[in-house]
LOPANU-445985 format. One record per residue (C-alpha): x, y, z. Coordinates in steps of 0.1 Angstrom, whole numbers, plus 5000, padded with zeros to 4 digits. Example, Ala and Ser with C-alpha at 12.3 -4.5 7.8 and 13.67 -1.06 7.14 Angstrom:
2
512349555078/513749895071/
REM end
This chain:
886
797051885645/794752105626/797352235601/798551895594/795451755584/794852095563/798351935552/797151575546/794151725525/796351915506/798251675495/795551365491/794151595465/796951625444/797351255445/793451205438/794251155398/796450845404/793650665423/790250515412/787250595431/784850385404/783650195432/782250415455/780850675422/782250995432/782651305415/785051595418/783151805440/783352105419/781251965398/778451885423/775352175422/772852215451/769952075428/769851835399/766551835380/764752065404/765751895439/767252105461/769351925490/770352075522/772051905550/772851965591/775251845617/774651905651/777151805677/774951635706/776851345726/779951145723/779050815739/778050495722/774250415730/775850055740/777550205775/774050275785/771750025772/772049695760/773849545724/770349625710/770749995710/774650045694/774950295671/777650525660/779050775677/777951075644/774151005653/772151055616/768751155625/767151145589/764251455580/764351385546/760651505535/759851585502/756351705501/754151965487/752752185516/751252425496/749452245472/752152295447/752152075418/755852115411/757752115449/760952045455/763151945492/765752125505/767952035531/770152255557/772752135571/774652225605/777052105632/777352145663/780152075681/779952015718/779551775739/775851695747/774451905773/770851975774/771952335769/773252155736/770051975727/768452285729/770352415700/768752145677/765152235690/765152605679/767052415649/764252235637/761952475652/763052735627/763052475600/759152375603/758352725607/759952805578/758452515560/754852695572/755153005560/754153055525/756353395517/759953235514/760752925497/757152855485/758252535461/760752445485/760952225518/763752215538/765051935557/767951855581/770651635591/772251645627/775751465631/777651465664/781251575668/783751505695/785751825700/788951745699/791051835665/791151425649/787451385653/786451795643/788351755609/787351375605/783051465609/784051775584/785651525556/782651315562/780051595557/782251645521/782451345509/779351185524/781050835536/783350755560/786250685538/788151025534/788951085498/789651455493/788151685470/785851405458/782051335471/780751025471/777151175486/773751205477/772851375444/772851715461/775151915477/774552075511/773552465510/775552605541/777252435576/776252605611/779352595633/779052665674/780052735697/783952695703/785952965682/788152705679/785952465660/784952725641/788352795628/789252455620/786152425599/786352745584/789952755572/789252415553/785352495539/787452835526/789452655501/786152565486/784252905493/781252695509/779652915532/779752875566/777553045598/778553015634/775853095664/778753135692/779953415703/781153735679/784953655672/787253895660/789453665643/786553445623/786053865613/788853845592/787953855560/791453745547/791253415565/787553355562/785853455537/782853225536/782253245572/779553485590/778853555625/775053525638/776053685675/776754045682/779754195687/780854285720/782154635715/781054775749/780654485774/784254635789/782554925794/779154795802/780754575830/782554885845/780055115844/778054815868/780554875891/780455185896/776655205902/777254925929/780655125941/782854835936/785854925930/788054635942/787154365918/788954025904/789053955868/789253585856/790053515816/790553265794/793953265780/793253265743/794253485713/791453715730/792453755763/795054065759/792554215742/790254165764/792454255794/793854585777/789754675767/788854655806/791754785818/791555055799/787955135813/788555045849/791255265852/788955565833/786555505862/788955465893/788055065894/791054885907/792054445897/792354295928/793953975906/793653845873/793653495867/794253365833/793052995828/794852795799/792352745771/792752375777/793052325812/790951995816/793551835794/796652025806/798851985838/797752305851/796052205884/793352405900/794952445936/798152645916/795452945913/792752875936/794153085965/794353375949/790353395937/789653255972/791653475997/791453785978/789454095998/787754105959/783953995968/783254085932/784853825905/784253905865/783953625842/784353745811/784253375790/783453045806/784052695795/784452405803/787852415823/786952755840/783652605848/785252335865/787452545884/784452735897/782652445908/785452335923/786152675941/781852655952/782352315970/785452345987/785252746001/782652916018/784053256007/781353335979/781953595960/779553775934/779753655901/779453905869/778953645839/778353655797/775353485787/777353235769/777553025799/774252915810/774152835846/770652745852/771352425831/774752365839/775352405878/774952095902/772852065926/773952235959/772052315993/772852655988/773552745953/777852955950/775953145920/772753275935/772753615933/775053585905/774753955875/774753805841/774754065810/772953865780/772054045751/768754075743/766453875721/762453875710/760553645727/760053355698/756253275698/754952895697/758952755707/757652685744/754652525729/756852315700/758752185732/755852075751/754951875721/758051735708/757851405716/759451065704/755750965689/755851235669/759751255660/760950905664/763950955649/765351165671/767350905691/768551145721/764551205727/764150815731/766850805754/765651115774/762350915777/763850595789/765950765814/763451025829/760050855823/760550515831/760150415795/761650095780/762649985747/760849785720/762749615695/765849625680/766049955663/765950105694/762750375682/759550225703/759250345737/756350085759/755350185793/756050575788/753850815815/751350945792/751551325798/755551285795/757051605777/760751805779/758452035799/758751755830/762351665829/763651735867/765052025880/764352265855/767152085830/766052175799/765252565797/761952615784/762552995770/764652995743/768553075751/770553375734/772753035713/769552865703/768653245694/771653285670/770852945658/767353025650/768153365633/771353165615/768652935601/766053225587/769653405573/769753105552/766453045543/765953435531/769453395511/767953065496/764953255487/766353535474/768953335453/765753145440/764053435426/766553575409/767353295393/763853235379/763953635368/767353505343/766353175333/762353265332/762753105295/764852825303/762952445306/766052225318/767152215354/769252515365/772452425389/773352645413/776552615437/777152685474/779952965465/776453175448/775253205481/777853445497/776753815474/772953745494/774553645529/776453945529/773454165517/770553985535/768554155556/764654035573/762753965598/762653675616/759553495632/759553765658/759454045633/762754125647/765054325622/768054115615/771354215595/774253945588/777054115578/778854275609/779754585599/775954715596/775154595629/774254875655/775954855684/774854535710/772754645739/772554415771/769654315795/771054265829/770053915843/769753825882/770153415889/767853345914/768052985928/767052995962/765652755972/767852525952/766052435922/764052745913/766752865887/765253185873/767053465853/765153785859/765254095842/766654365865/768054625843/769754735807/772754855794/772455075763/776055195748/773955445725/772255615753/773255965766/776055985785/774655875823/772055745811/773255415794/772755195829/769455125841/769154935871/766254845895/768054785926/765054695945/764854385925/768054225931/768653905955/772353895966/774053575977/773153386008/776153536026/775253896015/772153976031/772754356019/774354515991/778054345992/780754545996/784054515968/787154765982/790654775992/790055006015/787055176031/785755466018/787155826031/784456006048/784156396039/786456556060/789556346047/791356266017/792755996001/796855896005/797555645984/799655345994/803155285983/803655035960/799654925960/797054985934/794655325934/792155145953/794255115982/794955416002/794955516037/792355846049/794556156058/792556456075/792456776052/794857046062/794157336082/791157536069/790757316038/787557086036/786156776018/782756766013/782356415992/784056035998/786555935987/788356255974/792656275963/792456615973/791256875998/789657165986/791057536005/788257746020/787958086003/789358386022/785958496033/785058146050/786657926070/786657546076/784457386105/785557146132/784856846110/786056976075/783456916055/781657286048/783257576043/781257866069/781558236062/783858406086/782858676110/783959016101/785859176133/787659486144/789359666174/786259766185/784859966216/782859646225/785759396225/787859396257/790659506248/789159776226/787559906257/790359876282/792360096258/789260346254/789160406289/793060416294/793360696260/790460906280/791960896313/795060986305/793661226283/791861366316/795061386341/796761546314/794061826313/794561806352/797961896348/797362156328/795062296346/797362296378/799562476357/797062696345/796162796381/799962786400/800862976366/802563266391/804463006408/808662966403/808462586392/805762706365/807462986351/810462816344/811862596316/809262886294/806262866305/804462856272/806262566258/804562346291/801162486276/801862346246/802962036254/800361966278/798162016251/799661846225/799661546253/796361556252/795861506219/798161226219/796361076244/792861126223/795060986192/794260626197/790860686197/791260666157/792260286158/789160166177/786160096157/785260006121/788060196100/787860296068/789860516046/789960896063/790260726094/792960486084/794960796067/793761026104/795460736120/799260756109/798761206099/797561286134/800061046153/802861176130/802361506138/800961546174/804161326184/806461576162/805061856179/805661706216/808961626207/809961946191/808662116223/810861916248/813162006220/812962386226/812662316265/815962136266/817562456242/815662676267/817162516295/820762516282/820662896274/819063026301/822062886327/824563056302/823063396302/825663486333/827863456310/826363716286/826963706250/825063926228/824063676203/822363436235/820663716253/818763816218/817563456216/816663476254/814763806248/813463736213/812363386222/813563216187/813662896207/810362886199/810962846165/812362476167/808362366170/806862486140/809962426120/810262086133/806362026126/806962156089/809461906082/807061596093/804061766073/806361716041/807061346052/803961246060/802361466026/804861216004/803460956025/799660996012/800961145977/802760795969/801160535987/798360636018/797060366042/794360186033/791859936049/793059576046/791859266056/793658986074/791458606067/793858396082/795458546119/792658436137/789858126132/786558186119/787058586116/787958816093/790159136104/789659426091/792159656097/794559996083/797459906058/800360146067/800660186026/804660226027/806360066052/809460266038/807560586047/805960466081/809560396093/810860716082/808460876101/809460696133/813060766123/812261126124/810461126158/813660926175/815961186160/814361466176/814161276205/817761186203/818561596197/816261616231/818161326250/821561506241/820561886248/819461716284/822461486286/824761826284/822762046312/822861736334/824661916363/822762266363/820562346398/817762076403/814962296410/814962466376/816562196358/814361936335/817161796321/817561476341/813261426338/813661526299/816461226298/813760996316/811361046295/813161036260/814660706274/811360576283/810460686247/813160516228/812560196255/808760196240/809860226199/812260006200/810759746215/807259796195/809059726162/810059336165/806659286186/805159486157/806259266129/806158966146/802458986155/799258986130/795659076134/794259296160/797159276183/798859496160/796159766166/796859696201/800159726200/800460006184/797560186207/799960056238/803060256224/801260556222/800060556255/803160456269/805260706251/802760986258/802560876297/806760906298/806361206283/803861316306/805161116340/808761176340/808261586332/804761726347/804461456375/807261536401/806661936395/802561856404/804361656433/805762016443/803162266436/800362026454/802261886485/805062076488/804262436481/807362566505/809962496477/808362666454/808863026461/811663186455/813463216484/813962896491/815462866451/817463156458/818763006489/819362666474/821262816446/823462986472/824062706494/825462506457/827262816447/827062716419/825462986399/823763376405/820563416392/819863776383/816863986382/
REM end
């Protein structure tokens, strides 16, 4: 609709030269100044209701639907002898809404102030003209030809007005409107301000050139409203839009900060733009607002379809939800009247604006005595105060209360405090006075000389919008053009209406983009009132928050928001809600039973204290003691036959080197550290080498001693030279290499082990090189393989001097103990390692001990009469085996 009557325009105006207009006197508008002969003419068009004063009232009262209210006043306020009028005009297009007639108050408000003040247009008076506009496209570009031309016969690019020319049009608050208008007052450069919201497409100076933009931009309201959330931890949140050229924006903007602060859409609803005229019925989207787990809703744009919805949604559901509005939308004059109020409680961000001083006062006193031609105030008095009509124009009001003012309308309709619109519109106003002003002294500084009238043209007007800078009535610092604005902050509005009727927006916090970062919210919490159905802070989540000790596990195919609570692995922790991952304990601390702290762990050893420490303490030492027992049976039967033989001297020694073997574990109980940890693997390396080369030389002893009957020379030196003996030290000389590579190359070292057991730290003896620690076991089985097979082959010499078959115990009992500590060795951590190890040389050393020194004790102690040497003697005779000589 709107590019065909752009269309229509187009081509009346080529056609204007075949037509006449002699009738009606018009001119070609490019011809038309703002002034003739020093009188200045500046017109307005407000859009305020769209029904004929005949629905209401009686035949009397008709009048058309574009309502003229006439301020034409030239006068000389100032004394001036010369004065001239100026008229501004504006439309506004909506339809009438007190919020709407509000617009027109800080209209005219600004206008008389203006007209006071003696600094900017002191020759000059300005006046008005309000029109009202249907919004729909027909109507829009039908009031817009009628504002050209000045009649209500369209006649393109021709005016058939008053002898000046309008100065500037005020456009608000639809976008829409605004483009309509614009695109056509662009073809003629006439400058054009809208109060509505900042629009990035009226921005484009391509398409509008003439047009400027009173509001602020909304830069950071996406990240305003997200950073509200997250002060409130809502992170489950709906989102509902209006589906205009805005909306992706819009969407992609929030998104975009949502998703950098871990908020989650619960559902976005986009609403067509023109829903109250459109098929789109309200239940096709209403479940999804109303059953959603979302208790916090975004509005980001409200109008009148979304509005309805809303209402709609308030009357029929008793799910309320918190509401996070823009200021555009003025609930406290727009919401019907319910017993409990669906937007109580209600977070509106509104950007914020100086306190305008005398507008309460100028609304008290605007009354229809004083501005009777102002026919919406006569109808607001007839309808509210009882007041009735008197005569046919429709202008004297009989029988009014006499205290009547706006002031007493019911129910708070009419918002005493000036709104952030009727702001814009205020400012938009002083924007065009200053520019007026401005263009008006520089004028007089180039024609200063000149006596005739000077025309000027609405197109001079744009070089001093775009510059213009002042300060308006509340010495507030204002800037038109857009791109020299700072950044818009935002006060943060609570709704209170409870009880129903009280309808107050109070001031409970900011929002400041330019702010540090953390700093740009303020908020006092304390002040806000929630909804009736939240009597605490409400809650907005997909799922309940993860308490410390848990982690987040998100759920398949579901937004972030939506997770289920896993517990933290073993000896991880999470200190904080709501985490994605658990955080490992260090090595030196461990977690606590409810995962959420990290405690330092116990440091603990095989030590003498613990239980098994001491069990093995007093088993090492008692050994250690029958051993010396032993020996010192030995020492004292050393005359005896059973003592004497297998060589005497290689029993001493290994009596004594069991001793030592005994004492050996001594050095892995209590705190180790370095010497003691080397001590450890040296001393049982070589006391075990030195056992085992001795049953070594016993079982060679042994062997050669039953074969000296048999004399050969070579044996009987060995028997008388004792070489045998040799195997010890020779033996001992070859571990002393391997264990001297050993702690050359890589030496045992104290270790630590965090994780074997709970809540403790181990501290224990690294073996260094497993390569060499085995190598030194391999060497102790061989010799005690070379002892098993030197016993295995003397098996069947006489019993009483023969150790063979005890030697073959005790080696098996030996290789038994190894062999079964390595798998148990590597298969266990911590301090039953120690233990372990401990263990297998106790066992080993008590084989050693039991199976060769034991049953010969048996025989010196209790039975004394087999060990002479008769009875050997004897028993070697009764075998026949053998003659033992001399």
């Amino acid at each position: 609709m709107m590019f065909s009557w752009i269309f229509l325009f187009l081509l009346l105006q080529a056609l204007v030269p075949f037509y006449s207009y002699d009738a009606f006197q018009c001119d070609s508008k490019a011809q038309r100044p703002l002034h003739s002969d020093g009188n200045v003419t500046i017109a307005a068009l407000f859009s305020l209701v769209n029904y004929y004063c005949m629905d209401i009232y009686d035949s009397r009262c008709e009048e058309e639907k574009a309502i003229h209210i006439q301020m034409n006043r030239p006068r000389d306020i100032r004394g001036l002898s010369n004065s001239s009028t100026m008229y501004l005009l504006a439309i506004f297009l909506s339809r009438f809404k007190l919020r709407s007639y509000q617009f027109t108050l800080a209209f005219i408000f600004a206008i008389e102030e203006i007209n006071r003040n003696t600094h900017i247009l002191p020759n000059t008076s300005l006046g008005f003209e309000l029109y009202n506009v249907i919004n729909n496209h027909l109507d829009i570009m039908r009031e817009t030809l009628l504002f050209l031309i000045g009649m209500r016969i369209n006649i393109p690019n021709y005016t058939c007005r008053r002898e000046n020319k309008p100065a500037a049009l005020l456009t608000g608050t639809s976008w829409e409107t605004s483009i309509q208008i614009g695109r056509l007052l662009n073809l003629y450069k006439y400058p054009q301000i809208t109060f509505g919201r900042f629009d990035t497409i009226l921005s484009d100076r391509g398409q509008f050139s003439s047009l400027y933009q009173t509001a602020p931009r909304d830069t950071f309201l996406s990240h305003g409203i997200v950073i509200l959330m997250v002060h409130f931890s809502w992170t489950w949140v709906g989102l509902v839009l209006i589906d205009d050229h805005n909306a992706a924006e819009i969407l992609s903007n929030l998104r975009g900060e949502m998703d950098r602060n871990r908020v989650c859409i619960a559902f976005v609803e986009m609403i067509p733009f023109n829903w109250m005229n459109s098929d789109f019925k309200s239940r096709t989207m209403h479940p999804q607002i109303l059953k959603s787990s979302a208790n916090v809703v975004i509005i980001y744009d409200v109008t009148k379809s979304l509005y309805a919805i809303i209402i709609y949604i308030s009357i029929h559901s008793s799910a309320w939800k918190v509401w996070i509005i823009k200021s555009q939308w003025d609930v406290t004059t727009d919401v019907p009247y319910f017993i409990f109020d669906p937007f109580h409680g209600s977070l509106i961000f509104a950007h914020p604006h100086a306190e305008i001083p005398d507008f309460r006062k100028f609304i008290q006193t605007y009354k229809p005595s004083k501005y009777p031609g102002d026919h919406i105030l006569a109808l607001l008095w007839n309808t509210y105060f009882n007041c009735s009509f008197s005569g046919p124009d429709c202008k004297i009001l009989v029988n009014c209360l006499p205290n009547a003012s706006l002031e007493m309308l019911p129910g708070n309709a009419l918002e005493m405090d000036m709104s952030e619109e009727s702001y814009n519109v205020y400012n938009s106003v002083y924007a065009l006075a200053h520019s007026l002003h401005e263009m008006t002294v520089k004028q007089v500084e180039i024609h200063h000389h000149s006596n005739g009238a000077v025309n000027t043209y609405p197109w001079e007007l744009h070089p001093y919008l775009k510059n213009i800078h002042f300060k308006n009535g509340a010495e507030k610092l204002m800037v038109l053009d857009s791109q020299r604005r700072l950044d818009a902050e935002y006060d943060i509005l609570n709704l209170w209406n409870f009880p129903d009727g009280l309808r107050q927006k109070i001031k409970v916090g900011t929002f400041s983009p330019n702010a540090p970062q953390g700093q740009e919210l303020f908020l006092s919490d304390h002040m806000i009132q929630w909804g009736i159905r939240f009597p605490e802070l409400p809650r907005s989540v997909c799922s309940e928050s993860c308490v410390p000790g848990f982690r987040k596990s998100p759920q398949e195919g579901k937004a972030a928001c939506c997770y289920d609570c896993t517990r933290c692995p073993d000896n991880e922790i999470s200190n904080e809600t709501d985490v994605d991952h658990c955080v490992r304990c260090p090595e030196s601390q461990y977690a606590n039973t409810e995962q959420n702290e990290c405690l330092q762990k116990a440091v603990t050893f095989l030590s003498y204290e613990d239980p098994l420490g001491l069990t093995l303490t007093y088993l090492a030492l008692g050994f250690s003691a029958l051993t010396t027992g032993v020996l010192g049976v030995f020492i004292k039967y050393h005359h005896t036959p059973i003592v004497k033989a297998n060589n005497q001297t290689l029993s001493y020694i290994l009596l004594i080197t069991l001793i030592f073997c005994f004492l050996c574990p001594l050095l892995f109980i209590g705190h180790p550290n370095t010497a003691t940890c080397i001590l450890q693997q040296y001393t049982f390396a070589v006391l075990f080498t030195v056992a085992h080369s001795t049953v070594l030389a016993k079982t060679v002893t042994v062997v050669l001693a039953f074969k000296v009957t048999f004399p050969r020379r070579m044996i009987r030196w060995i028997m008388i030279s004792r070489s045998t003996n040799l195997i010890i030290p020779v033996c001992t000389l070859i571990q002393l290499v391997l264990c001297g590579i050993w702690v050359s190359t890589s030496p045992p070292f104290i270790d630590s082990d965090a994780y074997t057991e709970h809540g403790h730290i181990i501290i224990l003896c690294n073996k260094g090189s497993t390569i060499a620690f085995h190598s030194v076991l391999a060497y102790l089985c061989s010799m005690a393989l070379g002892s098993y097979t030197m016993a295995y082959l003397s098996r069947n010499l006489p019993d009483t001097f023969n150790e063979a078959k005890f030697i073959s115990f005790s080696m098996l009992v030996f290789f038994s103990v190894w062999v079964t500590f390595l798998p148990v060795y590597h298969s266990t951590k911590g301090k039953i390692t120690v233990v372990m190890e401990v263990f297998s040389i106790l066992t080993s050393s008590a084989g050693l001990l039991g199976c060769i020194f034991i049953p010969k004790c048996h025989i010196i102690l209790f039975k004394p009469h087999r060990n002479v040497l008769h009875h050997v003697r004897n028993k070697g005779h009764f075998k026949g085996k053998v003659n033992f000589t001399a």
